[in-house]
DSSP file (Angstrom, degrees, kcal/mol; ACC not computed):
  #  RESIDUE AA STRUCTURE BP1 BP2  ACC     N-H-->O    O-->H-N    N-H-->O    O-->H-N    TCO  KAPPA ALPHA  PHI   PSI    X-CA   Y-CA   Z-CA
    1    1 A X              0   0    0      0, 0.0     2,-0.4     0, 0.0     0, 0.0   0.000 360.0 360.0 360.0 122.8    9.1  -30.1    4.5
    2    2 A X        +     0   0    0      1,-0.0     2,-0.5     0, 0.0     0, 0.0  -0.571 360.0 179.9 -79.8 115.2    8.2  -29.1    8.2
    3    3 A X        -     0   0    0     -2,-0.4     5,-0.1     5,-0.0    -1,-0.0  -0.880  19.7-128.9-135.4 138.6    7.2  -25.2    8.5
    4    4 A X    >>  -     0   0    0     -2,-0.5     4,-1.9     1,-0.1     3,-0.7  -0.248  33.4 -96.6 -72.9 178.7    6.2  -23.0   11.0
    5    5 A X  T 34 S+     0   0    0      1,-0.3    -1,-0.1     2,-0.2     5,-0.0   0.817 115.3  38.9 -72.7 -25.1    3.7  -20.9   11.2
    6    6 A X  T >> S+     0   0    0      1,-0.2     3,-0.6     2,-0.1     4,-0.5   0.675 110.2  55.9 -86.4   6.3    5.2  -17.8   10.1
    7    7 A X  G X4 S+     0   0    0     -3,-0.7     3,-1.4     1,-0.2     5,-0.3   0.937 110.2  47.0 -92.7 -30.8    7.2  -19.1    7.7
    8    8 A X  G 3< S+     0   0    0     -4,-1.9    -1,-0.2     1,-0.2     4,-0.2   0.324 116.9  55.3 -61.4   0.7    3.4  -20.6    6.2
    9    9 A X  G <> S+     0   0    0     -3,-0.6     4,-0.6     3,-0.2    -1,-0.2   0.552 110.1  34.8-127.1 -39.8    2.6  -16.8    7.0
   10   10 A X  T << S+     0   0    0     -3,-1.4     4,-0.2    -4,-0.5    -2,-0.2   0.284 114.4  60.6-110.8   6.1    5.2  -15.1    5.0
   11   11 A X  T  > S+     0   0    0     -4,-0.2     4,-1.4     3,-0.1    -3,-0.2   0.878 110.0  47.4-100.5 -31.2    4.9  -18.3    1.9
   12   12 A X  T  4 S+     0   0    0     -5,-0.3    -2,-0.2     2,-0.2    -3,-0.2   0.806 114.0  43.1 -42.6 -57.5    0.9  -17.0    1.6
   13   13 A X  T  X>S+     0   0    0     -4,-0.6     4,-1.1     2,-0.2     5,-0.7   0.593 107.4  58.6 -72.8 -22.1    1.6  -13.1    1.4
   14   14 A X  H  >5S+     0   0    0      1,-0.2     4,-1.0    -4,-0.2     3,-0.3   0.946 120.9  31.8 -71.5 -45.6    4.6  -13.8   -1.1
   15   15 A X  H  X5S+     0   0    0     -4,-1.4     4,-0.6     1,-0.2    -2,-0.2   0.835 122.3  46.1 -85.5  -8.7    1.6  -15.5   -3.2
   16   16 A X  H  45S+     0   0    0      2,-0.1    -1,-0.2     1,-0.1    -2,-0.2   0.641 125.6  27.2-102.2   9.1   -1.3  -13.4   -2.3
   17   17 A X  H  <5S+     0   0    0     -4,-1.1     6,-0.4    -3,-0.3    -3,-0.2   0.679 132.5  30.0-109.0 -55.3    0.5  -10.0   -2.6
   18   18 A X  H  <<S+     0   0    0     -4,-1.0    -2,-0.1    -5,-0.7    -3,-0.1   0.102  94.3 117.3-117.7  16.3    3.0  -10.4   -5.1
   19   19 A X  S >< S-     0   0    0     -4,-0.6     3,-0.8    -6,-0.1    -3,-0.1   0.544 100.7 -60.3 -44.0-162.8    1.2  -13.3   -7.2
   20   20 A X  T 3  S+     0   0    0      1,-0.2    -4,-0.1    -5,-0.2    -5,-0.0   0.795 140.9  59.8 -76.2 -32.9    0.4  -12.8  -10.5
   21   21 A X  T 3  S+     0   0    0      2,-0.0    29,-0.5    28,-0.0    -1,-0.2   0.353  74.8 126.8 -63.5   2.7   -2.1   -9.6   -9.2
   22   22 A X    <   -     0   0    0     -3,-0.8     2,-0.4    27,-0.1    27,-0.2  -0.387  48.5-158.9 -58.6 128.4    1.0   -8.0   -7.8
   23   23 A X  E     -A   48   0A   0     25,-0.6    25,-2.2    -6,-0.4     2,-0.3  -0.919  25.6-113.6-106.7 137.2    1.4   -4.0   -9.3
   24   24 A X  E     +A   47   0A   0     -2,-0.4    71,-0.2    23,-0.3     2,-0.2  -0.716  46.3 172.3 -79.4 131.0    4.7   -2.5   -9.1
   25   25 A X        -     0   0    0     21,-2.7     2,-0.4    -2,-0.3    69,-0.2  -0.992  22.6-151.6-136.8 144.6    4.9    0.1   -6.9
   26   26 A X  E     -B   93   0B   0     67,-0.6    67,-1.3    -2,-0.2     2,-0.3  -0.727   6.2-158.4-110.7 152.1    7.5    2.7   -5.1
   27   27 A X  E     -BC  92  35B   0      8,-2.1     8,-2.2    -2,-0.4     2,-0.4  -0.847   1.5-159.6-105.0 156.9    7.4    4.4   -2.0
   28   28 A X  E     -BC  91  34B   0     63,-1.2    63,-3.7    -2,-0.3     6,-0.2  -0.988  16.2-148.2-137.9 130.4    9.3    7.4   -1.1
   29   29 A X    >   -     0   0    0      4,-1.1     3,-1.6    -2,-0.4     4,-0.3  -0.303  31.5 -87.0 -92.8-178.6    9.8    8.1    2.5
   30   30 A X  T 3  S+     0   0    0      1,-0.2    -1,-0.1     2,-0.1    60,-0.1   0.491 122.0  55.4 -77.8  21.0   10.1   11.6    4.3
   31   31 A X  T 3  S-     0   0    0      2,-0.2    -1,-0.2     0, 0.0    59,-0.1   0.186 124.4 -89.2-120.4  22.4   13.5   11.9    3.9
   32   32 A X  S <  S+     0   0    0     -3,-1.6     2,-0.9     1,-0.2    -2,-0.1   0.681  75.1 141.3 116.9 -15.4   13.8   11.5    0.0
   33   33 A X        -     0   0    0     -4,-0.3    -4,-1.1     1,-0.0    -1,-0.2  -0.694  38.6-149.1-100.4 100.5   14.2    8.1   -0.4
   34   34 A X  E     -C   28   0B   0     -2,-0.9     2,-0.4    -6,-0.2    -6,-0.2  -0.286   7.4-167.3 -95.8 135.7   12.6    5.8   -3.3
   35   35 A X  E     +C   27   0B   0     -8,-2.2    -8,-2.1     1,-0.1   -10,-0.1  -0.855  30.6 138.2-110.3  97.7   11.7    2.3   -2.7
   36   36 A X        +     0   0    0     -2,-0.4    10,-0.9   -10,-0.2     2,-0.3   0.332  52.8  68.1-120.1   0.9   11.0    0.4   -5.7
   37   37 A X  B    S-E   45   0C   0      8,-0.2    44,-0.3    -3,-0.1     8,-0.2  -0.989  79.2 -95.8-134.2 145.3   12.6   -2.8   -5.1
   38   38 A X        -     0   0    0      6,-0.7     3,-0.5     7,-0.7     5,-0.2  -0.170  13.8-149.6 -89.3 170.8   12.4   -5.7   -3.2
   39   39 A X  S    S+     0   0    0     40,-0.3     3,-0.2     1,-0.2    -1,-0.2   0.648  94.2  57.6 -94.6  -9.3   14.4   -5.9   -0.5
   40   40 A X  S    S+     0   0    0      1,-0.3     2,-0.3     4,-0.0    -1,-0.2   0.728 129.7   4.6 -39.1 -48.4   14.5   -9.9   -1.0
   41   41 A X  S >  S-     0   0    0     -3,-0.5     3,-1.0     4,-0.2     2,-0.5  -0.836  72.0-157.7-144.1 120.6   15.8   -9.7   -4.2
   42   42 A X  T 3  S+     0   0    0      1,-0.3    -3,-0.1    -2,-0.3    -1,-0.1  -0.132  91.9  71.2 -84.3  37.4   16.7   -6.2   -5.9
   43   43 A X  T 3  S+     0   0    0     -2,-0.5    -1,-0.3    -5,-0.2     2,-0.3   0.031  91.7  73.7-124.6  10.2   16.5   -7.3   -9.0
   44   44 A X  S <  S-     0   0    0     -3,-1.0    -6,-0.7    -6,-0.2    -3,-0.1  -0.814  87.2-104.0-149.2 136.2   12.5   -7.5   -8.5
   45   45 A X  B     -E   37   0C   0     -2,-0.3    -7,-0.7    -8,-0.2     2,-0.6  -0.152  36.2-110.3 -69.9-175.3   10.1   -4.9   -8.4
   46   46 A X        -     0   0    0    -10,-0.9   -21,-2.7    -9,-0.2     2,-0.5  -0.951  50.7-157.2-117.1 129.7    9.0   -4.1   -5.2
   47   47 A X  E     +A   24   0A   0     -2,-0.6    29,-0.5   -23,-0.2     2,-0.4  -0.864  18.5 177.4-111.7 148.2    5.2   -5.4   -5.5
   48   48 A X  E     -A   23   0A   0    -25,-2.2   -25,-0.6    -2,-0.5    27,-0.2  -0.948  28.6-120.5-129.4 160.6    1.9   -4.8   -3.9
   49   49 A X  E     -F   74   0D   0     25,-0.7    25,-2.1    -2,-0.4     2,-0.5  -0.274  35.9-169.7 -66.0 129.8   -1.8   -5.7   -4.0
   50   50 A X  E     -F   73   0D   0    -29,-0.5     2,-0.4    23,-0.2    23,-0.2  -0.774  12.7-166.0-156.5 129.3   -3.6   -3.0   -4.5
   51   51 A X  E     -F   72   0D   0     21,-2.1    21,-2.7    -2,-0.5     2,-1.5  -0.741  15.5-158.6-113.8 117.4   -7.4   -2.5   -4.3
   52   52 A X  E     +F   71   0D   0     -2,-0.4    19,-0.2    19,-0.2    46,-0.1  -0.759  35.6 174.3-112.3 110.4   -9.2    0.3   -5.5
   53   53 A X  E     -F   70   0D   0     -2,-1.5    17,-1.2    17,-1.2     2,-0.4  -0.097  19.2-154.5 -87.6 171.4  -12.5   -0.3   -3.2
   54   54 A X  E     -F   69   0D   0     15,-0.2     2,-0.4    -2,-0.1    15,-0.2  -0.964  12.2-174.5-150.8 154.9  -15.4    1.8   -2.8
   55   55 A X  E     -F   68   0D   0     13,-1.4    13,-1.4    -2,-0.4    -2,-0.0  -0.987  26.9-109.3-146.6 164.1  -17.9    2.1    0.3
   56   56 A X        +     0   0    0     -2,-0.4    11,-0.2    11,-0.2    12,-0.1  -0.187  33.9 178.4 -70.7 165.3  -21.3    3.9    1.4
   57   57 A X        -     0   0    0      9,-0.4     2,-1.0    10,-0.0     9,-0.4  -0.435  24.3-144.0-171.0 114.9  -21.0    6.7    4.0
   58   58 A X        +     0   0    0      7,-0.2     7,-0.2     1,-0.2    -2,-0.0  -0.618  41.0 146.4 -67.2  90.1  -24.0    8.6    5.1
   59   59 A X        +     0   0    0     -2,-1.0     2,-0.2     5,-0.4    -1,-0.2   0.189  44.6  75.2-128.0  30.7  -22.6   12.3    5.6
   60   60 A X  S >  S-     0   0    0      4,-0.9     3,-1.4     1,-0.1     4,-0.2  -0.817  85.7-103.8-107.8 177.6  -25.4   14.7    4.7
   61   61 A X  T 3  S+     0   0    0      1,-0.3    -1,-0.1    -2,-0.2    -3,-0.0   0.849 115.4  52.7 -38.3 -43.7  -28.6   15.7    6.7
   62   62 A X  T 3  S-     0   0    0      1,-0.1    -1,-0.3     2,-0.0    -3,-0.0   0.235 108.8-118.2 -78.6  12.8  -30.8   13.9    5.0
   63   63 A X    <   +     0   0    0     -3,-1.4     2,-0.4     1,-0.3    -2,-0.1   0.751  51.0 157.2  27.7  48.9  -29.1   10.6    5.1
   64   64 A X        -     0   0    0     -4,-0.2    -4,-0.9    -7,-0.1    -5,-0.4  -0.799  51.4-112.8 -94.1 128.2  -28.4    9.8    1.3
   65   65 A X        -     0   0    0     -2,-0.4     2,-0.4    -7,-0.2    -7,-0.2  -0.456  26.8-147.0 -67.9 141.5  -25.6    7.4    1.2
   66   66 A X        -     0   0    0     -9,-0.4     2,-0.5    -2,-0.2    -9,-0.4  -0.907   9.9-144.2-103.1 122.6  -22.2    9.1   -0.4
   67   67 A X        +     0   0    0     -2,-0.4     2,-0.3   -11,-0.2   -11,-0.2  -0.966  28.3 179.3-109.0 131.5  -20.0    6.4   -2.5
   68   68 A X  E     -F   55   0D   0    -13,-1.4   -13,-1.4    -2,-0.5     2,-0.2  -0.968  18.3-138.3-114.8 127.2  -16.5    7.4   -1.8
   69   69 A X  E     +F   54   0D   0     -2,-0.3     2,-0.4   -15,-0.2   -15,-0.2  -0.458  23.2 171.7 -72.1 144.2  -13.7    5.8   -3.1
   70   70 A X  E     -F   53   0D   0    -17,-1.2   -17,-1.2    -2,-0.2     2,-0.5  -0.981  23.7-126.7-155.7 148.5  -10.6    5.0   -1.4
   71   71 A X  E     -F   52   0D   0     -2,-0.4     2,-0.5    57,-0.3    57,-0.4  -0.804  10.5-168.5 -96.2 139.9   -7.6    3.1   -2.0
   72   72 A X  E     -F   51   0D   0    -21,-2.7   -21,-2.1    -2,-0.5     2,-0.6  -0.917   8.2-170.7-118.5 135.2   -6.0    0.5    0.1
   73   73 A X  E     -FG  50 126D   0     53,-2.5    53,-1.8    -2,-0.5     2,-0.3  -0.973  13.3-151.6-114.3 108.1   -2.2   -0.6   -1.1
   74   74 A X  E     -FG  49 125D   0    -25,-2.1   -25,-0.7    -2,-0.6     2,-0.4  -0.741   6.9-165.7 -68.6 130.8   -0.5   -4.1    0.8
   75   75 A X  E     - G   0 124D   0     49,-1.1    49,-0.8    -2,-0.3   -27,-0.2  -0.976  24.5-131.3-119.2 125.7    2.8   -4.5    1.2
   76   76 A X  E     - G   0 123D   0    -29,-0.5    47,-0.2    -2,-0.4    48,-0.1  -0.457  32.0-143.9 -62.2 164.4    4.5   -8.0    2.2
   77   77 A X  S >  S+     0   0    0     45,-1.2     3,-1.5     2,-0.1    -1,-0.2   0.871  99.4  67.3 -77.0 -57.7    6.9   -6.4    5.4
   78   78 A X  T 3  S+     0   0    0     44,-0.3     2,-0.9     1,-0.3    -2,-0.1   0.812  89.8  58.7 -29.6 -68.2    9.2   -8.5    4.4
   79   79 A X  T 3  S+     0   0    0    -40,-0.1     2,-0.4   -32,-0.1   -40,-0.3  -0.033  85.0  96.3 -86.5  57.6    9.7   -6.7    1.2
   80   80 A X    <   -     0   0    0     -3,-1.5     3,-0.1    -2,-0.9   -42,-0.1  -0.989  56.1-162.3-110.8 119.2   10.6   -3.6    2.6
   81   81 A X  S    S+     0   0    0     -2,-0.4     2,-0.2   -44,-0.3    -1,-0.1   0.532  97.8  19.5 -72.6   5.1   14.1   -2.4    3.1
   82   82 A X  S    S-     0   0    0     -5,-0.1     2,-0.4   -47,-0.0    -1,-0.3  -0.762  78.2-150.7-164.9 113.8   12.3    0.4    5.7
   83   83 A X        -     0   0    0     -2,-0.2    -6,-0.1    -3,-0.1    -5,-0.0  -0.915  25.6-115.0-108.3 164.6    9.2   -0.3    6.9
   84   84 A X        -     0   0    0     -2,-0.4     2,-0.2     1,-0.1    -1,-0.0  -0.271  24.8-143.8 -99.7 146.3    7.4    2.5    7.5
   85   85 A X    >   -     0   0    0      1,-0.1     3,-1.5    33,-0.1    26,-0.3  -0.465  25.8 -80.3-100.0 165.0    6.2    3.8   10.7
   86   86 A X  T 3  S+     0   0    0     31,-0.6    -1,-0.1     1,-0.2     3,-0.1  -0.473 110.2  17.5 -72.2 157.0    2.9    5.8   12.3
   87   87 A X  T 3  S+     0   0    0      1,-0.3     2,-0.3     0, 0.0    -1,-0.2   0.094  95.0 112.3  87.0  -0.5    2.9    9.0   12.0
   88   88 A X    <   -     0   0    0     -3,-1.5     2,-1.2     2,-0.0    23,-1.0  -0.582  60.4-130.7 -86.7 146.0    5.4    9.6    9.2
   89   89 A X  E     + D   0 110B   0     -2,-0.3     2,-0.3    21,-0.2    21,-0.2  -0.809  33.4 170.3-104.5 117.0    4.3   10.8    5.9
   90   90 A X  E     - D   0 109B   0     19,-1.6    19,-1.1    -2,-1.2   -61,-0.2  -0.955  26.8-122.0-123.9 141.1    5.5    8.9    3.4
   91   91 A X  E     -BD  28 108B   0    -63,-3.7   -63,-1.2    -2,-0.3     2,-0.4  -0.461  15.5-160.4-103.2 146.2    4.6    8.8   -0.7
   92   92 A X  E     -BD  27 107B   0     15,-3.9    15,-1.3   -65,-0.2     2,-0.5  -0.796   8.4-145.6-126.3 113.8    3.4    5.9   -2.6
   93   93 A X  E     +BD  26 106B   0    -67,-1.3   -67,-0.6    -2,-0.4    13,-0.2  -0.597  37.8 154.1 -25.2 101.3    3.7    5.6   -6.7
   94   94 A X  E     - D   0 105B   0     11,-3.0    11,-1.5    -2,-0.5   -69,-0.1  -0.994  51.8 -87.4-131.7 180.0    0.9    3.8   -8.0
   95   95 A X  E     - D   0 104B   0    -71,-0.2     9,-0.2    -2,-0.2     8,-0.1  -0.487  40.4-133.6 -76.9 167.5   -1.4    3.2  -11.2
   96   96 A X  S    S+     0   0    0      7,-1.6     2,-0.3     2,-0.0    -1,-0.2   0.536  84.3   7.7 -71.4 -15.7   -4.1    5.9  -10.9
   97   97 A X  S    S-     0   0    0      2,-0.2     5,-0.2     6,-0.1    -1,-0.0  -0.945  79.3-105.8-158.7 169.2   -6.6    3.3  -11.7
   98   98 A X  S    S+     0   0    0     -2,-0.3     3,-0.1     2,-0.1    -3,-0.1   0.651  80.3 115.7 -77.0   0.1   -7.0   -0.8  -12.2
   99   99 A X  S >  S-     0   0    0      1,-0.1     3,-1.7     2,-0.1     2,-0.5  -0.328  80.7-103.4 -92.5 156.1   -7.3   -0.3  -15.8
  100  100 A X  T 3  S+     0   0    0      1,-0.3    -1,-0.1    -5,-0.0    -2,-0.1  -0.545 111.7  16.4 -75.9 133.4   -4.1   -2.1  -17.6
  101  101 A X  T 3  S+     0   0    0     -2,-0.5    -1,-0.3     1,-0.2    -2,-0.1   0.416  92.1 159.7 113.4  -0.6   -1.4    0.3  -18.8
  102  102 A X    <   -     0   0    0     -3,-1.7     2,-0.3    -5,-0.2    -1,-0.2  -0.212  45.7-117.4 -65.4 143.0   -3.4    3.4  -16.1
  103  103 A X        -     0   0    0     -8,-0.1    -7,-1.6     1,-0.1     2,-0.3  -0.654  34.6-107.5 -59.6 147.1   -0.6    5.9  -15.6
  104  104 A X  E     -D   95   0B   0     -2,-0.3     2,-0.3    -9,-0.2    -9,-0.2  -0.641  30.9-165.8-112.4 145.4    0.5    6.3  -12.6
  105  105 A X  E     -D   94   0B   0    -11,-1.5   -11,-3.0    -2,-0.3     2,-0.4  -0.841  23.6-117.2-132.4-176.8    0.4    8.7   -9.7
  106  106 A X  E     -D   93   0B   0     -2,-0.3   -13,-0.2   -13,-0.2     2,-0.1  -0.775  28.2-175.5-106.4 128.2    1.7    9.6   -6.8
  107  107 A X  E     -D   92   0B   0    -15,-1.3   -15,-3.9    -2,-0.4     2,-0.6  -0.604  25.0-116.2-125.9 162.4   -0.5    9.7   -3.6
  108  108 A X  E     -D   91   0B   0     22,-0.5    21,-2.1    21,-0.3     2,-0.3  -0.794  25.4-163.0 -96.7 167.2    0.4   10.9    0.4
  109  109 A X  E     -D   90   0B   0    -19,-1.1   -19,-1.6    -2,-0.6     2,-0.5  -0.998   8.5-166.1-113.6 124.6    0.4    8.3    2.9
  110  110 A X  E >   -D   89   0B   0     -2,-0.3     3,-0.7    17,-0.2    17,-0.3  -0.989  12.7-153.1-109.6 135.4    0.2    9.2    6.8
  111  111 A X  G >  S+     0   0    0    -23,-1.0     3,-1.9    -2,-0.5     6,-0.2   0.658  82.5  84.5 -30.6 -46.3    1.0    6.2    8.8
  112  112 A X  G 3  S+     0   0    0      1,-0.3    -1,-0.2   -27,-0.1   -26,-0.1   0.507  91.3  50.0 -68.5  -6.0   -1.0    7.2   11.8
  113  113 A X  G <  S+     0   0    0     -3,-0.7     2,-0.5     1,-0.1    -1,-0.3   0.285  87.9  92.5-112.3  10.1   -4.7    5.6    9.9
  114  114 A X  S X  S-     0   0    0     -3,-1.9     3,-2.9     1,-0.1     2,-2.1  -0.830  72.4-146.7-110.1  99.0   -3.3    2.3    9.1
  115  115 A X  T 3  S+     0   0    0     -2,-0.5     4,-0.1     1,-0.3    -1,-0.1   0.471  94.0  56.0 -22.8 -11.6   -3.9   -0.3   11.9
  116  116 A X  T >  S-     0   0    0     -2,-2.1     3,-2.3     9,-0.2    -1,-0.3   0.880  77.2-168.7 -94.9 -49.8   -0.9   -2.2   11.5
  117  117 A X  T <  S-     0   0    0     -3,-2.9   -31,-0.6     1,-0.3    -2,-0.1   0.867  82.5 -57.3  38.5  40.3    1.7    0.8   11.9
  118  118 A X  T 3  S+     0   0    0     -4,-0.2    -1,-0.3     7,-0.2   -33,-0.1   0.001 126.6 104.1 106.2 -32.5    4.2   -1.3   10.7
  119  119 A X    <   +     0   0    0     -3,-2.3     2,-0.4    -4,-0.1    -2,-0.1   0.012  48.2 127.5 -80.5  -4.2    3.4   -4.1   13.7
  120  120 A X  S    S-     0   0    0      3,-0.3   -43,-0.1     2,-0.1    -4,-0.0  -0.574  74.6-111.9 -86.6 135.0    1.5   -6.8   11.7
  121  121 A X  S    S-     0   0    0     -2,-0.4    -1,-0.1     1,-0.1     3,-0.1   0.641  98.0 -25.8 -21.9 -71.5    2.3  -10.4   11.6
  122  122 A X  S    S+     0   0    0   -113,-0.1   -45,-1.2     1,-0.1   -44,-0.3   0.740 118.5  41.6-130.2 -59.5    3.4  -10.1    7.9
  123  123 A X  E     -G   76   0D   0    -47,-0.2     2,-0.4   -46,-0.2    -3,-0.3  -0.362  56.2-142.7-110.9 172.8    2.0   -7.3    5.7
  124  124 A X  E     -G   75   0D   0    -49,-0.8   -49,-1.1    -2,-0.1     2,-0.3  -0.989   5.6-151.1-151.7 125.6    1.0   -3.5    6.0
  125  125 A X  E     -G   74   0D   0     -2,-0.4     2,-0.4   -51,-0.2    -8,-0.3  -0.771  13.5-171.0-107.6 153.7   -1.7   -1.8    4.5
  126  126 A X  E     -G   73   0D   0    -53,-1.8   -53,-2.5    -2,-0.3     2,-0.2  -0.898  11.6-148.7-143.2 157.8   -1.3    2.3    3.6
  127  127 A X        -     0   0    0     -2,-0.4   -17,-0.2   -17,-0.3   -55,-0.2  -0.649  13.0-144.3-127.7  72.2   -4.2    4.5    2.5
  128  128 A X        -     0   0    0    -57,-0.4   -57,-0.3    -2,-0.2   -19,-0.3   0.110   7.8-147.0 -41.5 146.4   -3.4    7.5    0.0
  129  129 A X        -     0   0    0    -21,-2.1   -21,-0.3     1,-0.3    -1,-0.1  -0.633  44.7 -56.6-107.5-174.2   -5.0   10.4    0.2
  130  130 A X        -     0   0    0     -2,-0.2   -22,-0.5   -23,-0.1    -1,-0.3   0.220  44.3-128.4 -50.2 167.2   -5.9   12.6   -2.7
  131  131 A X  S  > S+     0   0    0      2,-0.1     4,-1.5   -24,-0.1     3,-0.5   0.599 107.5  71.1 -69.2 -14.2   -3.0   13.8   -5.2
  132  132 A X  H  > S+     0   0    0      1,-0.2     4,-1.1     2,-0.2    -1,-0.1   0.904  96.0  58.5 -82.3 -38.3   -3.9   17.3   -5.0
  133  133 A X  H  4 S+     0   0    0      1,-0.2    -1,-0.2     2,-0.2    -2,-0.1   0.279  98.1  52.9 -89.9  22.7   -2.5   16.8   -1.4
  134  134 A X  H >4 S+     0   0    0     -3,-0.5     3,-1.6   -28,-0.1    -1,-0.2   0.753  97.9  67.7-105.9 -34.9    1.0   15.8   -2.2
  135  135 A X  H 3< S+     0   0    0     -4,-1.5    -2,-0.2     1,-0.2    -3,-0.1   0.838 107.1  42.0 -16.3 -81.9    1.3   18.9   -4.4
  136  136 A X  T 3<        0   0    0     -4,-1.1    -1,-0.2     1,-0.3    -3,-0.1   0.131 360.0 360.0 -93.3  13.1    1.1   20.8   -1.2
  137  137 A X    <         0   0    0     -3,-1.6    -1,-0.3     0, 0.0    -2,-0.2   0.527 360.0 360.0-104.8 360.0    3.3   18.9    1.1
């Protein structure tokens, strides 16, 4: 079987995204609107990898390293029926933690910090901020 290279592109993300490490997750966009399935097959959750990372960041005087956590959520593009664009705020379900069974919350996403803004070859990465700040949106 002959493929090109995006279709080798989009056969990768389907496994490295939405493998067996895939978490069901929904999005809700700024107008109301839940996305929770994929838009391949709606009979499917809608899945993404999602990595709860940690890094250094020197921000006091004294230069003591801070570790702050942050999450990064992947999305194939593909399985989006809207993918989402910069500078829109849009909400993403997910669990609160890796641990199996975590209940889940709901985090904001602004578009306008994720490199991709929707534009990437195949996938899209979103960056929640805190919970406390969907409360107040």
């Amino acid at each position: 079987m002959d493929y090109g290279l995006r279709a080798q592109i989009e056969s990768d993300l389907a496994d490295c995204i939405e493998g067996e490490f895939g978490v069901p997750v929904s999005l809700t966009d700024p107008n109301g609107v839940v996305y929770d399935t994929n838009a391949n097959n709606t009979t499917l959750p809608l899945l993404a990898r999602v990595l709860y990372d940690q890094r250094k960041e020197t921000v006091n005087k004294s230069g003591d390293p801070v570790i702050v956590y942050e999450t990064v959520v992947t999305l194939r593009r593909s399985s989006l029926a809207r993918v989402p664009a910069a500078g829109e705020r849009w909400k993403v379900s997910i669990p609160k933690d890796s641990t199996v069974g975590a209940p889940y919350s709901t985090f904001l996403v602004t578009l306008g910090r994720a490199n991709e803004s929707g534009r990437s070859i195949g996938y899209i990465s979103l960056y929640p901020s805190d919970a406390e700040q969907v409360a107040s949106s």
